[in-house]
N, C-alpha and C positions, 0 to 999 in steps of 0.2 A: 190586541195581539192575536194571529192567528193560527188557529193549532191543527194541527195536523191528523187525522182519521185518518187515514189508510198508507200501507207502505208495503213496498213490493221488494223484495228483495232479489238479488238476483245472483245462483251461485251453480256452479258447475265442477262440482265435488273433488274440487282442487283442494292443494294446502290451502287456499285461498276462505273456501267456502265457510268452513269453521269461524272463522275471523268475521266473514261478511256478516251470519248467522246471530254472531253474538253481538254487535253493532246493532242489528234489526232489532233480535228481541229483548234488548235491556231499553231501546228507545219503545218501543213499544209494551213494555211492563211499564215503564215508568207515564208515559204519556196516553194508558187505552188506546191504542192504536190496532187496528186491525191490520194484518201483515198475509202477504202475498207472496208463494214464491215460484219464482221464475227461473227455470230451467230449458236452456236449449241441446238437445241430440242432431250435433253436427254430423251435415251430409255425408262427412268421409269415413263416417260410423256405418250407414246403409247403404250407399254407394256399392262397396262389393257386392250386396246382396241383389242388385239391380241389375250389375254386372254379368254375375251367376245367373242368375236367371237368364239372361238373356240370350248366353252363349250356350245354356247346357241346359235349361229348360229343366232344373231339377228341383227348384222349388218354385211356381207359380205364385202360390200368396204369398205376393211380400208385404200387401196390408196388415196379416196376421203376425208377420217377422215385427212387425214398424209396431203393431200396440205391444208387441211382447217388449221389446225393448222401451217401449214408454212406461207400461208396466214398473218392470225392471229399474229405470231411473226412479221414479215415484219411492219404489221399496226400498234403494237406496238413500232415498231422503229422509223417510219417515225412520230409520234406523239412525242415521246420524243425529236426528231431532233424541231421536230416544236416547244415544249415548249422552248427549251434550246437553243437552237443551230437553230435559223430559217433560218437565212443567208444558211444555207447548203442545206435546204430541196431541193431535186430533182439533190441535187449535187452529192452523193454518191453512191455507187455500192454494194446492199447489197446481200449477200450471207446466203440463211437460209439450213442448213444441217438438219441430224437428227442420233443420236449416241453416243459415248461415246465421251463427248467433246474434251478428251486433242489430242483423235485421232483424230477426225474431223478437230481441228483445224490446228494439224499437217501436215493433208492431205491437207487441202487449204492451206495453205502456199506452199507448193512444186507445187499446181494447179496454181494459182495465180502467185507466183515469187515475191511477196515485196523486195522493198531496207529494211523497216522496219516493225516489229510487233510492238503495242501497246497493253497492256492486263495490270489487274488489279493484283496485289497479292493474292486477295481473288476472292471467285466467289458467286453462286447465295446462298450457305448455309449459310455464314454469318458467321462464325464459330465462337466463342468467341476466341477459341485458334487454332495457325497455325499448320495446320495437314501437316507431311511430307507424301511424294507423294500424294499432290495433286493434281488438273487440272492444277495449276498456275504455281509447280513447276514440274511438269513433262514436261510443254512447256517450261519452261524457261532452264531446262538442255536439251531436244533436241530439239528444235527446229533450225534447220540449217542458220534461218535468223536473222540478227540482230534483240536483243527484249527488249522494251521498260519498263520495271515491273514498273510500276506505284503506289506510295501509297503517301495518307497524311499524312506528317510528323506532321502535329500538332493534329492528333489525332492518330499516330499510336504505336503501342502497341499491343507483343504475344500475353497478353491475356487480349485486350481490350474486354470490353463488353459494350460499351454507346452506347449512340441514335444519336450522331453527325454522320451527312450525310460526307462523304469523297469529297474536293472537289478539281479539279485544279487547282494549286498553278502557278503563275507567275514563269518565271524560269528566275533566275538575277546572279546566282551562277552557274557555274559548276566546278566539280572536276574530272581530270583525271588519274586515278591511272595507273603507267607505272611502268614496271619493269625491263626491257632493254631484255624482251621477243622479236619473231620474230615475235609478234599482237601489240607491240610498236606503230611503228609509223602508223601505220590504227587507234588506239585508238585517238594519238595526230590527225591525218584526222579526225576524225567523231566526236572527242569535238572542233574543230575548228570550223566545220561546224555548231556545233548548236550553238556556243558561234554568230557563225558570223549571222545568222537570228532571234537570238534570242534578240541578245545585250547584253549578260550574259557576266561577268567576267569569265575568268579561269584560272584555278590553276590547273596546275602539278604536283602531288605526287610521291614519290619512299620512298619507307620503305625498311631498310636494316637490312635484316631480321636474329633473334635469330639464328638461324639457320647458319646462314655465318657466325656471328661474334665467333659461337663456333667451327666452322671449321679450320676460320683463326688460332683462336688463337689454338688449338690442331696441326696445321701444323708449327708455328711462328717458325721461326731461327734466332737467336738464341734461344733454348727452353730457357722458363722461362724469357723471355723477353719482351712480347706483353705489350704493352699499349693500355688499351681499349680509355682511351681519347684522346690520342693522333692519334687510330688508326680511331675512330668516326670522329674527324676532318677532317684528310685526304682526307676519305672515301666519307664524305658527299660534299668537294670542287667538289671532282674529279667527282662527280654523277652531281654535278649542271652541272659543263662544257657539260658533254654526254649529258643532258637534252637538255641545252642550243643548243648543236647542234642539234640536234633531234628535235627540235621548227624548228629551220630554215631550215632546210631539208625538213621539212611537209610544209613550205609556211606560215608561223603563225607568221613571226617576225613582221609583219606589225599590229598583233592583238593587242588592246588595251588594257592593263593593265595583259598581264599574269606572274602569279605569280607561283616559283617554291618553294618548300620544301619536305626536306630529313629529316627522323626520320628515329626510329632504335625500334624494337620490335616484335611482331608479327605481320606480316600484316595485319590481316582482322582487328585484335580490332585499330593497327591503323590507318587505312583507315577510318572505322568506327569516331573511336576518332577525328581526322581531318576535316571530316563533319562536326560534330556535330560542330567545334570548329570553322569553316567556313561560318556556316550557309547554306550550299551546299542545290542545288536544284534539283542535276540532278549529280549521278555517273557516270562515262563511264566508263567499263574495259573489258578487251578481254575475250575471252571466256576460257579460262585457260592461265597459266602461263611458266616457263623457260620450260616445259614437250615437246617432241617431237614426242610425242605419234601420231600413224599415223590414229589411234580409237580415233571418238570425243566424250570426255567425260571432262565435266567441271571439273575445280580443286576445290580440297576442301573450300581453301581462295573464291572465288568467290559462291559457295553454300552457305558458313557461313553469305557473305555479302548479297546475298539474302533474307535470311532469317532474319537479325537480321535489317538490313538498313530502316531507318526511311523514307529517301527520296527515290524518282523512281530513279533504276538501269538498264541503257543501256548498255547492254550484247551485244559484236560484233558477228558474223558467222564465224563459223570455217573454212573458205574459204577466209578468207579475205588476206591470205599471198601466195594466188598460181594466 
């Protein structure tokens, strides 16, 4: 089982960042983790200052403007550490950039080397409604390291607009969705590992997906003979067994209480649907799915579950099978 040293967090003193925060440092109390945090000061922060300067020539060093304001965020940090999180204060390693965040943040990750990212689904604008291509999900489709998308499920919602603070939930539940992809059994590795520091249950999923079950039956011989209930039965024995081996080949027989189940529909709604029906705290799924593609690019099901998932979704590195 492979554990995880180091973790970067990444938060931009939003409602948000508190939540990201607490996610970071309760995985890292519980698992010695050394934690990292990443902070970006967007261009349209020094921009004027640039501006000014160059119209009215009334402050020249904007170098000196650019470390006061990096200053400035740092001081901010280690304050919030102090209110919230004091145990940590003088623990962490904080990194302040300046630029277009999902870049920055992208660039410290490949600087740094994390086993994990931690980052929030939303960021400092607060949005009522979730904008595609935003910071959150343009890191969460490349960013090359495992990544933690963090949100609250008891307040979350596309187009939430209230005044509840988003906060870190206890994680008692996790769910592993597998699909007998070659990111398989790294996915069973990495919800083992949290179920095992965390004390969480887990549960194995496989959804057998619209899509095979119309394949089969368009291929079945004798034609005109498929039994879809009889063919579901089969189907889902035969998936427990793989699974079941697939648990003890990853070292997890010895885990305490995991649970497996096989549905049949489209995956993301039921991956989704199984959550919610589980009470899950914490998804783990590979970075795409059966695709072979030698270009890392997320699959669609795993986008969808980004975007639509109530609880924080842990996205593995497209590197995890070489």
């Amino acid at each position: 089982m492979t554990d995880i040293k180091t973790l970067m967090a990444c938060i931009d003193l939003s409602d948000y960042s508190p939540m990201t925060l607490g996610y970071a440092f309760d995985l890292a109390q519980q698992g010695d983790i050394k934690v990292f945090i990443c902070s970006v000061i967007p261009l349209r922060e020094a921009t004027p200052v640039f501006m000014t300067g160059t119209i009215y020539h009334c402050r020249e060093d904007t170098k000196e403007y650019l470390d006061e304001l990096k200053e400035k965020r740092e001081t901010q940090i280690n304050e919030l550490i102090m209110e919230r999180f004091p145990q940590f204060i003088n623990k962490t390693e904080i990194h302040i950039s300046m630029g277009h965040p999902a870049d920055e943040i992208l660039n410290m990750v490949e600087r740094i080397g994390p086993d994990l990212v931690v980052m929030a689904n939303k960021g400092r604008s607060n949005l009522s409604s979730f904008m595609l291509g935003s910071s959150a999900e343009y890191v969460f489709r490349y960013c090359t390291a495992p990544l933690l998308s963090v949100r609250d499920k008891h307040i979350f919602k596309r187009m939430y607009s209230g005044k509840a603070t988003p906060e870190a939930r206890k994680i008692r539940i996790i769910m592993a969705a597998v699909d007998f992809s070659p990111w398989s059994p790294a996915i069973l590795d990495k919800a083992g590992w949290l179920a095992k520091i965390s004390g969480a249950k887990l549960h194995v999923v496989n959804c057998i997906s619209t899509k095979e079950i119309s394949w089969v039956k368009s291929h079945y011989i004798p034609e005109n003979t498929f039994d879809l209930e009889l063919f579901l039965l089969k189907e889902k024995q035969r998936r427990h067994d793989l699974l079941a081996d697939q648990i003890k080949t990853a070292g997890l027989s010895s885990t305490d209480g995991i649970e497996i189940s096989i549905d049949s529909g489209v995956p993301y709604e039921q991956i989704l649907s199984v959550s919610q029906d589980l009470g899950a705290d914490i998804l783990v799924l590979g970075p795409k799915g059966r695709s072979r593609s030698a270009r890392f690019s997320l699959g669609s099901t795993i986008e969808k579950i980004f975007r639509h998932s109530p609880v924080p979704v842990l996205r593995l590195g497209p590197d995890i099978i070489h």
